[in-house]
PDB file of N, CA, C and O in Angstrom:
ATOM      1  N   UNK A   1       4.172  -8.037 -10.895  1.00  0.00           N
ATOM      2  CA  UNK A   1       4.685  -6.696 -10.682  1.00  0.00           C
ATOM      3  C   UNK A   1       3.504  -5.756 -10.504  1.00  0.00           C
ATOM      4  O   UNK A   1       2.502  -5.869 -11.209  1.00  0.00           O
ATOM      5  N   UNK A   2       3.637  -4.714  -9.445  1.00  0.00           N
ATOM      6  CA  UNK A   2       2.496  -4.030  -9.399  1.00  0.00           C
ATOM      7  C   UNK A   2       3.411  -2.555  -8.764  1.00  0.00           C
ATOM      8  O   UNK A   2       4.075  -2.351  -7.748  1.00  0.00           O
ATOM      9  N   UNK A   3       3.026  -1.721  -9.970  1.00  0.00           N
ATOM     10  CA  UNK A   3       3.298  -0.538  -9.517  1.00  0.00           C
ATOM     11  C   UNK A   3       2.221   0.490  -9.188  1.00  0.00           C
ATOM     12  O   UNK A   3       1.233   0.501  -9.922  1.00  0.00           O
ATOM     13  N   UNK A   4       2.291   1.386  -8.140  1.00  0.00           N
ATOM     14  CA  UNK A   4       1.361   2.273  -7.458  1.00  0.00           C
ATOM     15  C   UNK A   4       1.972   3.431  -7.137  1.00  0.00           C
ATOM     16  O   UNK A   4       3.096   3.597  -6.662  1.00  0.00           O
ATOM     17  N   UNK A   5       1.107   4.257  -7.448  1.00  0.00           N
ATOM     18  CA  UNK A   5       1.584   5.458  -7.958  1.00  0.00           C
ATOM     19  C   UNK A   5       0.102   6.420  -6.863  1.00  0.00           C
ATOM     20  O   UNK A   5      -1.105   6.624  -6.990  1.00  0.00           O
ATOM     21  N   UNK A   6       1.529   6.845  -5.543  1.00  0.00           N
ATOM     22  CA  UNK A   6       0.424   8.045  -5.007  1.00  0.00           C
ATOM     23  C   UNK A   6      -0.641   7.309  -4.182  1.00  0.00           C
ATOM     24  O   UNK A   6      -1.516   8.007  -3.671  1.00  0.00           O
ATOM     25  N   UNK A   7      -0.664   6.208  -4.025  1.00  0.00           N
ATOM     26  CA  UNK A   7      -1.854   5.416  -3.242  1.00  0.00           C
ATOM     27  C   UNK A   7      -1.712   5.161  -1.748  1.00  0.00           C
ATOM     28  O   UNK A   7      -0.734   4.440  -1.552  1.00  0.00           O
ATOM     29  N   UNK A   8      -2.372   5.512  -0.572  1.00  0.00           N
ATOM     30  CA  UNK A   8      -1.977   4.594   1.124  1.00  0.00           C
ATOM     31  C   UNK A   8      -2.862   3.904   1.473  1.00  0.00           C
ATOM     32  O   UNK A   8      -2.563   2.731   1.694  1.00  0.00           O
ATOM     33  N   UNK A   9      -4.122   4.273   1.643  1.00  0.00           N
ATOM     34  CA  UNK A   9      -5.133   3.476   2.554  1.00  0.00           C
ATOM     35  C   UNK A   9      -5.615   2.415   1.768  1.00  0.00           C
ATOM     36  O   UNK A   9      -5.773   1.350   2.364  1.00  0.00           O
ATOM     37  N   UNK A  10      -5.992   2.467   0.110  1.00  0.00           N
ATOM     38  CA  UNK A  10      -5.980   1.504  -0.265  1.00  0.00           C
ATOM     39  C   UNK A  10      -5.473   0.250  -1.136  1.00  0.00           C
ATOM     40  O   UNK A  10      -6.012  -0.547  -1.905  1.00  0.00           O
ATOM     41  N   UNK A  11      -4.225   0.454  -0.662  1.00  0.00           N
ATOM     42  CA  UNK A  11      -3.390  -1.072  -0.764  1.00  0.00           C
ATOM     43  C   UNK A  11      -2.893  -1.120   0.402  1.00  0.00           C
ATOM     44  O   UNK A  11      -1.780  -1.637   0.499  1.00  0.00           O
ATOM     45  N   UNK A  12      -3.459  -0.682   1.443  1.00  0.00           N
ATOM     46  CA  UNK A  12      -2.958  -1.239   2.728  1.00  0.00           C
ATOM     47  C   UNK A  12      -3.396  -2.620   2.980  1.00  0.00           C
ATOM     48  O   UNK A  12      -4.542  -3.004   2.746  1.00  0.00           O
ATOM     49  N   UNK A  13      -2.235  -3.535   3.577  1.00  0.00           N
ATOM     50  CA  UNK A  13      -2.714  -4.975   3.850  1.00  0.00           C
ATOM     51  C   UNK A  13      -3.654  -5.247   4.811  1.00  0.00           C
ATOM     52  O   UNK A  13      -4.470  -6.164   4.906  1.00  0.00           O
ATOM     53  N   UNK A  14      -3.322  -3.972   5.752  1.00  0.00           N
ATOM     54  CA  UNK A  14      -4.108  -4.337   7.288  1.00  0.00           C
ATOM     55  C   UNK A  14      -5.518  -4.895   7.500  1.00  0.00           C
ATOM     56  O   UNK A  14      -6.069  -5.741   8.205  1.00  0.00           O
ATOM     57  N   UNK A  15      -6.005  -3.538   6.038  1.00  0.00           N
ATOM     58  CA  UNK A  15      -7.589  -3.833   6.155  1.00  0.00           C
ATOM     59  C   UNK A  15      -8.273  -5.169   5.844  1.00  0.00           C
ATOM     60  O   UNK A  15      -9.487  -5.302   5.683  1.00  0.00           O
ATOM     61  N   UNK A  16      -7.192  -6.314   5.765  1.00  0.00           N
ATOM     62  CA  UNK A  16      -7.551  -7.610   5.562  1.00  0.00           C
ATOM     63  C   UNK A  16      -7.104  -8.476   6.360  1.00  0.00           C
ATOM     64  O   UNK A  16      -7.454  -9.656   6.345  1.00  0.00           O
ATOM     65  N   UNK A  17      -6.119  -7.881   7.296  1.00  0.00           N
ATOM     66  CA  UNK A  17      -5.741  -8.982   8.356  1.00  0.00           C
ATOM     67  C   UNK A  17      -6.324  -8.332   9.687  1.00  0.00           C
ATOM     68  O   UNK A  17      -7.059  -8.993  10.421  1.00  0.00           O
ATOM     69  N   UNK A  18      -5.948  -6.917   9.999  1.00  0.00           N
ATOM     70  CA  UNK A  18      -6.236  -6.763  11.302  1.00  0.00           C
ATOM     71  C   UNK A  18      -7.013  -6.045  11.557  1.00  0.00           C
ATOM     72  O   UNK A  18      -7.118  -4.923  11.061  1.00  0.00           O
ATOM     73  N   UNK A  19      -8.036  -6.735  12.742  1.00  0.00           N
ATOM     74  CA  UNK A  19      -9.313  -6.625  12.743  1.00  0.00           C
ATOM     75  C   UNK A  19      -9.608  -4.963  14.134  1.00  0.00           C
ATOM     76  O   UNK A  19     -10.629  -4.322  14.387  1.00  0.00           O
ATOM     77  N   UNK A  20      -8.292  -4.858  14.637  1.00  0.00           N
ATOM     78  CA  UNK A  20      -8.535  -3.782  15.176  1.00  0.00           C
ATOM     79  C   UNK A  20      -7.988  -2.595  14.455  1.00  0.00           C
ATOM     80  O   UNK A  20      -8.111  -1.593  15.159  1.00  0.00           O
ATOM     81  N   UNK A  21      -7.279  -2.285  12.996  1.00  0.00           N
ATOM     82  CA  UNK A  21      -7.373  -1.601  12.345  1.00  0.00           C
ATOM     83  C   UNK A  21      -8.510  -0.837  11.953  1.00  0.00           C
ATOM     84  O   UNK A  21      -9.587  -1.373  11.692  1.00  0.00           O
ATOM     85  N   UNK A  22      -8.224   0.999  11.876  1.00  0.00           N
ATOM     86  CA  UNK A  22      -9.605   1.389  11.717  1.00  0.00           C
ATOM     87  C   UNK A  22     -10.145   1.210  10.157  1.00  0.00           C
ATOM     88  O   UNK A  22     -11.252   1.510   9.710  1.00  0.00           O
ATOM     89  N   UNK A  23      -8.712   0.472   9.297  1.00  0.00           N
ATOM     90  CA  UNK A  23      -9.376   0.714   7.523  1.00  0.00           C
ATOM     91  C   UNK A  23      -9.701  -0.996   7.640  1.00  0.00           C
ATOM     92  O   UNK A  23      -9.660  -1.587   6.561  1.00  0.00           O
ATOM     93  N   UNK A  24     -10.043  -1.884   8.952  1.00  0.00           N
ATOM     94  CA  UNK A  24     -10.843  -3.090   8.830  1.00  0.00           C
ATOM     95  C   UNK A  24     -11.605  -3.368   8.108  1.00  0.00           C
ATOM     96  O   UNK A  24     -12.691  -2.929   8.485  1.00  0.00           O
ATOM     97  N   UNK A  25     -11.717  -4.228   6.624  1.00  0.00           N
ATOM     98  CA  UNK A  25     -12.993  -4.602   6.266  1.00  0.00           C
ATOM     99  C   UNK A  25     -13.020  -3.604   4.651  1.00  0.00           C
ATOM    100  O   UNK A  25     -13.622  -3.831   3.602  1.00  0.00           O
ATOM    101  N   UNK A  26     -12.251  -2.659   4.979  1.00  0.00           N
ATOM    102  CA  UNK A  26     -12.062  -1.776   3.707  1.00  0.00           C
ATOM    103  C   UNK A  26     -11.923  -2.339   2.416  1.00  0.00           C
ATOM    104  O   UNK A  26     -10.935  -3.069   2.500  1.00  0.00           O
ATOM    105  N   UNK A  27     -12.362  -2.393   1.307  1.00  0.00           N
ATOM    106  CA  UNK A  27     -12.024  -2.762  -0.017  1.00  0.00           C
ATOM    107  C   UNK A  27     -10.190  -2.301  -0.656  1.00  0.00           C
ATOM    108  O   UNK A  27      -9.766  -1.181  -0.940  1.00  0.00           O
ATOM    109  N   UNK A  28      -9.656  -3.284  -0.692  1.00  0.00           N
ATOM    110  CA  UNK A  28      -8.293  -2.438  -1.431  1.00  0.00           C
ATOM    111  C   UNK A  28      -7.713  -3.199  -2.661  1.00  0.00           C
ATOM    112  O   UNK A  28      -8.276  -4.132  -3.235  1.00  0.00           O
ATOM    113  N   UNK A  29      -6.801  -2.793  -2.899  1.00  0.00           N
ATOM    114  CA  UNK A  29      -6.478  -3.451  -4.360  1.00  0.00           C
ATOM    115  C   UNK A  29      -4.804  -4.498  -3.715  1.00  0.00           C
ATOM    116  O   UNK A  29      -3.711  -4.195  -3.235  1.00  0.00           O
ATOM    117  N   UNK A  30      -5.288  -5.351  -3.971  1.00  0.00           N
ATOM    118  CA  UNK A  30      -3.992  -6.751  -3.464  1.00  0.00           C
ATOM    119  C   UNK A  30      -2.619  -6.642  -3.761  1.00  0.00           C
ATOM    120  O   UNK A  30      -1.726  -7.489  -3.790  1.00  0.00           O
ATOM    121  N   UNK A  31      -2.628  -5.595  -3.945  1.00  0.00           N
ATOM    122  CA  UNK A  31      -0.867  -4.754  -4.527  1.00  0.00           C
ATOM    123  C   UNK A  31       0.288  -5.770  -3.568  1.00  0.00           C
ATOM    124  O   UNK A  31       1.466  -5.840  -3.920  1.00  0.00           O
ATOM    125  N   UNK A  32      -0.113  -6.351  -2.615  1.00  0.00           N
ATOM    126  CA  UNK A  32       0.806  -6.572  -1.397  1.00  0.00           C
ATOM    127  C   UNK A  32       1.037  -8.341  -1.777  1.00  0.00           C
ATOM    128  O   UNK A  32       1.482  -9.196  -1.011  1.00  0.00           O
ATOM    129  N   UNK A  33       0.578  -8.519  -3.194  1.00  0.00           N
ATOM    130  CA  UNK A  33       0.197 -10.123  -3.183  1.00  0.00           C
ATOM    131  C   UNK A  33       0.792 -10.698  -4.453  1.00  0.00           C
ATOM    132  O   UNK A  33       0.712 -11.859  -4.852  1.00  0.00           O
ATOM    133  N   UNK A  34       1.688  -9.180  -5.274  1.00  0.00           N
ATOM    134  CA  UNK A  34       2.694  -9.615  -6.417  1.00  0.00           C
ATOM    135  C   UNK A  34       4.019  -9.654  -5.901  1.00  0.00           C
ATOM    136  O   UNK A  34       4.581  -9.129  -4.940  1.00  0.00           O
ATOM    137  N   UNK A  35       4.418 -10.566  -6.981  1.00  0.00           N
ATOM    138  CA  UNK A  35       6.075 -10.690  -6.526  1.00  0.00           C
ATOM    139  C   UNK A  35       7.111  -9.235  -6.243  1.00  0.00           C
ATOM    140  O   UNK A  35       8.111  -9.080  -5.543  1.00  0.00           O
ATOM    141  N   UNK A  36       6.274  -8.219  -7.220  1.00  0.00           N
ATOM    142  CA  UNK A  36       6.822  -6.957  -6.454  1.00  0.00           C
ATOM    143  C   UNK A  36       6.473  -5.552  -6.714  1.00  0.00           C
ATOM    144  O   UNK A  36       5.753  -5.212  -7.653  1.00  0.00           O
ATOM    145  N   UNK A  37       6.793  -5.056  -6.193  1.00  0.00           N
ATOM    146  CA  UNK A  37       5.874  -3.833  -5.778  1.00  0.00           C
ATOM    147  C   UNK A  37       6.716  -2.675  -5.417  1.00  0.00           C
ATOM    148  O   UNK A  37       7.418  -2.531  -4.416  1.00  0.00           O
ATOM    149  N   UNK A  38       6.433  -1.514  -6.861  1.00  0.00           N
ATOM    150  CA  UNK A  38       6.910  -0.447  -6.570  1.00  0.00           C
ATOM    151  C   UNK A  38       5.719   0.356  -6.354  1.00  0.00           C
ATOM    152  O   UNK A  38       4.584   0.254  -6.820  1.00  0.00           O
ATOM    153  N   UNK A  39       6.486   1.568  -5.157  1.00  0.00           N
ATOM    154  CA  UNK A  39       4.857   2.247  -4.952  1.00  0.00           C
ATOM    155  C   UNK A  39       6.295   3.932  -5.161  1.00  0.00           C
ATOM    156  O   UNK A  39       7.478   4.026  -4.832  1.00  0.00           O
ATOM    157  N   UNK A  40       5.493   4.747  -5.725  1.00  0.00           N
ATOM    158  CA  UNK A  40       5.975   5.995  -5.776  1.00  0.00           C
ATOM    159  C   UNK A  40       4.813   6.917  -5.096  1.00  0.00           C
ATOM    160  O   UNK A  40       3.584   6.845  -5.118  1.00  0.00           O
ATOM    161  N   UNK A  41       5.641   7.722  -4.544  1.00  0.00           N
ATOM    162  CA  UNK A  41       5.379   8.523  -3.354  1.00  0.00           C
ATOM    163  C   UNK A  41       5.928   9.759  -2.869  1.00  0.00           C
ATOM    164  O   UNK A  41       7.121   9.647  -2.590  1.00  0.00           O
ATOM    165  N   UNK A  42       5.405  10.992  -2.663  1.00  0.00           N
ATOM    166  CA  UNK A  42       5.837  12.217  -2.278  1.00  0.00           C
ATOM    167  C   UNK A  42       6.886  11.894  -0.946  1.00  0.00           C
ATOM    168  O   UNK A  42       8.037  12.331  -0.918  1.00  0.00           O
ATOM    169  N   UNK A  43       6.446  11.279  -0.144  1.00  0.00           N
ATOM    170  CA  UNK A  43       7.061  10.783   1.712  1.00  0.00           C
ATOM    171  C   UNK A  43       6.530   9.547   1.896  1.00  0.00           C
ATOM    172  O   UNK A  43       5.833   9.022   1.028  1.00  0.00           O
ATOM    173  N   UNK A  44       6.864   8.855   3.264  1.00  0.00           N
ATOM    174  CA  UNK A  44       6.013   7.885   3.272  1.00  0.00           C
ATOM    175  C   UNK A  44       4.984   8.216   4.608  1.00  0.00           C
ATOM    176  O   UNK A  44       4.943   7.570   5.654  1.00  0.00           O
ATOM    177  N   UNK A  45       4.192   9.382   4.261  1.00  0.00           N
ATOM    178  CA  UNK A  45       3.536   9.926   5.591  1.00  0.00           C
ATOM    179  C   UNK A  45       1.858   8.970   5.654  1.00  0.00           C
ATOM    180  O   UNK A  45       1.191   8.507   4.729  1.00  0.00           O
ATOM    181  N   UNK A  46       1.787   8.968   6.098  1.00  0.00           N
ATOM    182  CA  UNK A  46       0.064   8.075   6.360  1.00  0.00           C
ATOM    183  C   UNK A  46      -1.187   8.672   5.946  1.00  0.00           C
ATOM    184  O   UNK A  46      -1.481   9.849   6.154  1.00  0.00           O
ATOM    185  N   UNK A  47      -1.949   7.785   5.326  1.00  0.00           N
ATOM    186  CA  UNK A  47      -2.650   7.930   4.231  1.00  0.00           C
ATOM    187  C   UNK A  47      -4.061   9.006   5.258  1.00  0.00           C
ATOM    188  O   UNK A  47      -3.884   9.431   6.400  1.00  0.00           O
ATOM    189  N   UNK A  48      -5.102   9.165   4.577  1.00  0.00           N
ATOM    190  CA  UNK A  48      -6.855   9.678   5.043  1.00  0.00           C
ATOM    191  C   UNK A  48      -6.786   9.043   6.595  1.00  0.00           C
ATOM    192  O   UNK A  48      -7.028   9.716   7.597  1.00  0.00           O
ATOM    193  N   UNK A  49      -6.342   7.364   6.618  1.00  0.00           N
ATOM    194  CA  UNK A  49      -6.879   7.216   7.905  1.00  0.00           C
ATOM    195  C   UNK A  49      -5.928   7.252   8.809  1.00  0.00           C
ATOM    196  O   UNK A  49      -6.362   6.682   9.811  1.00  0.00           O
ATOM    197  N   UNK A  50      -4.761   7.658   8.991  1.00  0.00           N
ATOM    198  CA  UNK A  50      -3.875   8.156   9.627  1.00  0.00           C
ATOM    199  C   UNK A  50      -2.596   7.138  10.461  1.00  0.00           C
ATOM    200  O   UNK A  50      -1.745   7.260  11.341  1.00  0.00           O
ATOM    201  N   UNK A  51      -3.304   5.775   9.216  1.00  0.00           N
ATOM    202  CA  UNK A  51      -2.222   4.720   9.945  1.00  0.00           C
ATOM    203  C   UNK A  51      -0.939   4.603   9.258  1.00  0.00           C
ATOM    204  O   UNK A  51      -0.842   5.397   8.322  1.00  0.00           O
ATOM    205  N   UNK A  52      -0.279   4.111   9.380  1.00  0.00           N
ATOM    206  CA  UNK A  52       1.162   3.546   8.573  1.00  0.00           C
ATOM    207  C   UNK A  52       1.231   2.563   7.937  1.00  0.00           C
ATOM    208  O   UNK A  52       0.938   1.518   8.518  1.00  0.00           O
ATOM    209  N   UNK A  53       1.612   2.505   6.606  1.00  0.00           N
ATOM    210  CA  UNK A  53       0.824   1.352   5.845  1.00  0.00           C
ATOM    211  C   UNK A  53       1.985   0.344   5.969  1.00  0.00           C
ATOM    212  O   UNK A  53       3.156   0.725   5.959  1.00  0.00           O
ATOM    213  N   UNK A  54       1.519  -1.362   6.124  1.00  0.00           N
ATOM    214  CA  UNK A  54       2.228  -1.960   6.357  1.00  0.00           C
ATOM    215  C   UNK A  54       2.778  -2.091   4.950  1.00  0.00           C
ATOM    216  O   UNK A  54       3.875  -1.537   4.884  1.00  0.00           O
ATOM    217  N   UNK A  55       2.471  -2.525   4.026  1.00  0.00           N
ATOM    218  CA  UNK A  55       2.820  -2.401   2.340  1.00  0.00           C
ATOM    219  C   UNK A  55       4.253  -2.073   2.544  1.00  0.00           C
ATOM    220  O   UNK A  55       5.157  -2.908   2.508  1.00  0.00           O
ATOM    221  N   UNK A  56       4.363  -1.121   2.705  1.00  0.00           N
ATOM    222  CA  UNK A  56       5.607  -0.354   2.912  1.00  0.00           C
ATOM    223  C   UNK A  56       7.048  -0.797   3.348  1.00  0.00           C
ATOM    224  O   UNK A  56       8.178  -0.421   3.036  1.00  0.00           O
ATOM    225  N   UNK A  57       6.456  -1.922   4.350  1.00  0.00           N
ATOM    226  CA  UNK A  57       7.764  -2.147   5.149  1.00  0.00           C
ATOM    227  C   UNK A  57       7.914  -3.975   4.617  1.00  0.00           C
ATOM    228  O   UNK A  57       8.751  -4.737   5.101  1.00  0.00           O
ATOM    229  N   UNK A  58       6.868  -4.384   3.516  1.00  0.00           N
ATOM    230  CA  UNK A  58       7.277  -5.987   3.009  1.00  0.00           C
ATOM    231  C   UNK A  58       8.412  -5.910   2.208  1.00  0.00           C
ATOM    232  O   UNK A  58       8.771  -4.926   1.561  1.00  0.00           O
ATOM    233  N   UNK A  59       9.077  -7.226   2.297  1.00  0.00           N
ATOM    234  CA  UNK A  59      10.330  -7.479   1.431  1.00  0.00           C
ATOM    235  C   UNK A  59      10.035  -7.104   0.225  1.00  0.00           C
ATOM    236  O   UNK A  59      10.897  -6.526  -0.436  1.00  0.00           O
ATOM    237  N   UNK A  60       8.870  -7.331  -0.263  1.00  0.00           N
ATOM    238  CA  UNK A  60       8.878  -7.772  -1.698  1.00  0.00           C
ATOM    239  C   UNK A  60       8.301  -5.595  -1.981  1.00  0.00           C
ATOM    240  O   UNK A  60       8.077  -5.521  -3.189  1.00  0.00           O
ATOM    241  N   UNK A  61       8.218  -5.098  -1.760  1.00  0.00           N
ATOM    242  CA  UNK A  61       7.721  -3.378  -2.082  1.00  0.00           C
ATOM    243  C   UNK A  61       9.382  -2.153  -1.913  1.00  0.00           C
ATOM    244  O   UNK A  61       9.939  -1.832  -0.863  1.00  0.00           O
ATOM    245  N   UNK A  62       9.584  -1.934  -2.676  1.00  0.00           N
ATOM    246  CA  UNK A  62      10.263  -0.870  -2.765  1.00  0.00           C
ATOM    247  C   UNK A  62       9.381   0.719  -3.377  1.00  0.00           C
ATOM    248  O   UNK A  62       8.546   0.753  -4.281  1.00  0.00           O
ATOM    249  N   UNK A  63       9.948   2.037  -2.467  1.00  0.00           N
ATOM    250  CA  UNK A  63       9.602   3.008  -2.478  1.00  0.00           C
ATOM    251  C   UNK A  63      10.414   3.527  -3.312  1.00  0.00           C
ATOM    252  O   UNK A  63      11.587   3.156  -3.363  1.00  0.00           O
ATOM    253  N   UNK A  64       9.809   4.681  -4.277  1.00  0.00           N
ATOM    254  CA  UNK A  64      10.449   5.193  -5.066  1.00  0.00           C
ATOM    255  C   UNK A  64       9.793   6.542  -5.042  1.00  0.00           C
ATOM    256  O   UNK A  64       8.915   6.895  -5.829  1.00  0.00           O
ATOM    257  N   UNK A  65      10.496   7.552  -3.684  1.00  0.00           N
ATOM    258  CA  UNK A  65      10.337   8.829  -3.373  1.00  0.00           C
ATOM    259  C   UNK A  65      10.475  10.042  -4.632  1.00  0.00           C
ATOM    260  O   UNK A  65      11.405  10.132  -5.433  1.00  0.00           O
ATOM    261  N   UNK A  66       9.319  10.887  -4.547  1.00  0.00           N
ATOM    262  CA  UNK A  66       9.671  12.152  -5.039  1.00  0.00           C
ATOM    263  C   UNK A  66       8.210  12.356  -5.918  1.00  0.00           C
ATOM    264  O   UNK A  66       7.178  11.848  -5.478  1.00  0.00           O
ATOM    265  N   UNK A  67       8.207  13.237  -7.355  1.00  0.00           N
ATOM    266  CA  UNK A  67       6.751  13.720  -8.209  1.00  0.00           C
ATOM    267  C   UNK A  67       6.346  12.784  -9.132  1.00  0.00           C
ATOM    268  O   UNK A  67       6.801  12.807 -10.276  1.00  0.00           O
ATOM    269  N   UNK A  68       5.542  11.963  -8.772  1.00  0.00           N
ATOM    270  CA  UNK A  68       5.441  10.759  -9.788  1.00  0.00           C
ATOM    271  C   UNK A  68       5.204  10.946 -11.335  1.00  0.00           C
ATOM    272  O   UNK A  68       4.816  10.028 -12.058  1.00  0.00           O
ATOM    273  N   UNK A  69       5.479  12.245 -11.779  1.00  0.00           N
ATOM    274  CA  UNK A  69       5.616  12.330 -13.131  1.00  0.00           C
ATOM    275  C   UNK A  69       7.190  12.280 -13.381  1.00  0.00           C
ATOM    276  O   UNK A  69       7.769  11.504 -14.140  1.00  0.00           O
ATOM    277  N   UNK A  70       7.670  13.114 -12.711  1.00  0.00           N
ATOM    278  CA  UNK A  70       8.985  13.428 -12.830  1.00  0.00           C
ATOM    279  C   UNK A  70       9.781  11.356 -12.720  1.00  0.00           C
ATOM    280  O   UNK A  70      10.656  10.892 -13.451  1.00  0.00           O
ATOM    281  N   UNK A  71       8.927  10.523 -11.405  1.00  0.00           N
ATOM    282  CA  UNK A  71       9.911   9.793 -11.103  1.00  0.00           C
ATOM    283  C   UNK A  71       9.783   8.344 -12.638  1.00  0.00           C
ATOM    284  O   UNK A  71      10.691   7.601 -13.014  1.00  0.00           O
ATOM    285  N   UNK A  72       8.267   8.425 -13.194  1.00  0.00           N
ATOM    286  CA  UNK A  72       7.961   7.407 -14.073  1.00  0.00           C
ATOM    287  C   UNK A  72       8.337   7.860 -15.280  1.00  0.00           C
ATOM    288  O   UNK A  72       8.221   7.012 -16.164  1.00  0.00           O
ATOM    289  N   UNK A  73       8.843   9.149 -15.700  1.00  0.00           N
ATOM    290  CA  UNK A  73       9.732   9.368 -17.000  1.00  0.00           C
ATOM    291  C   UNK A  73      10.899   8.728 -16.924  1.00  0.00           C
ATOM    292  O   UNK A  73      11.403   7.960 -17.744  1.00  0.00           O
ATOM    293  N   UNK A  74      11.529   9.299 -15.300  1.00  0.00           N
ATOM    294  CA  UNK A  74      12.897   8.760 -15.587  1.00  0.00           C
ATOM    295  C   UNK A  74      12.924   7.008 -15.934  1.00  0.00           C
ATOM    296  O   UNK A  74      13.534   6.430 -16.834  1.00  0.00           O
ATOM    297  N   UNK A  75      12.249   6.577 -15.127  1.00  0.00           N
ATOM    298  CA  UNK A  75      12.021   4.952 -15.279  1.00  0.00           C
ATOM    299  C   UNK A  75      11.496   4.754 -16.656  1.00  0.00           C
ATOM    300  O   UNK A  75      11.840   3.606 -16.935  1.00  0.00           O
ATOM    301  N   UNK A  76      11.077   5.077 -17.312  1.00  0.00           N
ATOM    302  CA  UNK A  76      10.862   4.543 -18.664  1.00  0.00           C
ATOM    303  C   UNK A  76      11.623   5.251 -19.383  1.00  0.00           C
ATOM    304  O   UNK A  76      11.332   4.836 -20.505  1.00  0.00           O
ATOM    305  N   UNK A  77      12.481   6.116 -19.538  1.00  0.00           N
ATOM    306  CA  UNK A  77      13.427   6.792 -19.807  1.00  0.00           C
ATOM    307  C   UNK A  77      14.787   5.113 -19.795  1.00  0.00           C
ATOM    308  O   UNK A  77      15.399   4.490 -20.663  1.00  0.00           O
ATOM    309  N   UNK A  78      14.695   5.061 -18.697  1.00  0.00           N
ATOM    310  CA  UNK A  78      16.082   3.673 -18.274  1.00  0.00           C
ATOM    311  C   UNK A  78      15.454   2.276 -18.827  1.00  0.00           C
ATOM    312  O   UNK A  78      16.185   1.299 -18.994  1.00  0.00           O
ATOM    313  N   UNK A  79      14.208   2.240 -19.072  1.00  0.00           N
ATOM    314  CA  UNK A  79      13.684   1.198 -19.430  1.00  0.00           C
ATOM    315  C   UNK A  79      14.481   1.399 -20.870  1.00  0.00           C
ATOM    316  O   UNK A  79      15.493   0.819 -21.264  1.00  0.00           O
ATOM    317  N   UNK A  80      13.802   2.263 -21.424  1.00  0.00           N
ATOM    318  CA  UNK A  80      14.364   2.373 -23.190  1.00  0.00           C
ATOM    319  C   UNK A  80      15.562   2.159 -23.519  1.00  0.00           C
ATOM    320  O   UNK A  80      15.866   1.580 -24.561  1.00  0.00           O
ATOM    321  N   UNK A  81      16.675   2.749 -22.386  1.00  0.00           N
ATOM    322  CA  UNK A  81      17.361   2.558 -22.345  1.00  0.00           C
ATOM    323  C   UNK A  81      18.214   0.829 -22.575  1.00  0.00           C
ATOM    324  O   UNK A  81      19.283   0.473 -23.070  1.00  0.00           O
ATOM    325  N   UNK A  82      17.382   0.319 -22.099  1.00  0.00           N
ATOM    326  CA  UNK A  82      18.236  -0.899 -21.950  1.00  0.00           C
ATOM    327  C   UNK A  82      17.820  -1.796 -23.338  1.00  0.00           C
ATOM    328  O   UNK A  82      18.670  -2.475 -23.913  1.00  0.00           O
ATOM    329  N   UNK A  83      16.426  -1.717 -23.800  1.00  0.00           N
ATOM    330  CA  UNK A  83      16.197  -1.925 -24.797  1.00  0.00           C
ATOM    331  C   UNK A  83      17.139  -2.119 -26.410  1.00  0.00           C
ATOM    332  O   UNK A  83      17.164  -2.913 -27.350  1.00  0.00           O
ATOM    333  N   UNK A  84      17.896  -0.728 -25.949  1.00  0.00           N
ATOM    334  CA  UNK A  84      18.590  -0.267 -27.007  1.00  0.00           C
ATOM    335  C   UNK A  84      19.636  -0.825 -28.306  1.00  0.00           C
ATOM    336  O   UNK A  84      20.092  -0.022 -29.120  1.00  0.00           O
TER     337      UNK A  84
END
């Protein structure tokens, strides 16, 4: 499980597969390589280098839009919840 919070260019996959990408070669964190992957996010608008992150569109990543304070209370808020 890998959650990301607010991040684009670097957990983008590209910069490790495609070589005509301009974030080619870039250092990123392998977010794209757990069984799953929440990324929270204001939009899903494109990061410093102005590409579209593929991350985004794998089976295994769900987006969880809106103020990532506001959205990781509620989620541990429902976590406790279930605990209960």
């Amino acid at each position: 499980m890998a959650l990301v919070i607010g991040a684009n260019d670097v957990v983008n996959p590209v910069a490790r597969t495609d070589k005509s990408s301009p974030i080619y070669g870039m250092p990123i964190l392998n977010v794209d390589m757990a069984q799953n992957v929440i990324v929270v996010k204001r939009g899903k608008g494109a990061g410093y280098s102005g590409i579209e992150n593929a991350l985004f569109y794998k089976d295994n990543c769900r987006m969880l839009y809106g103020s990532a304070q506001q959205a990781i209370a509620e989620v541990i808020t429902h976590v406790k919840a279930l605990e209960g």
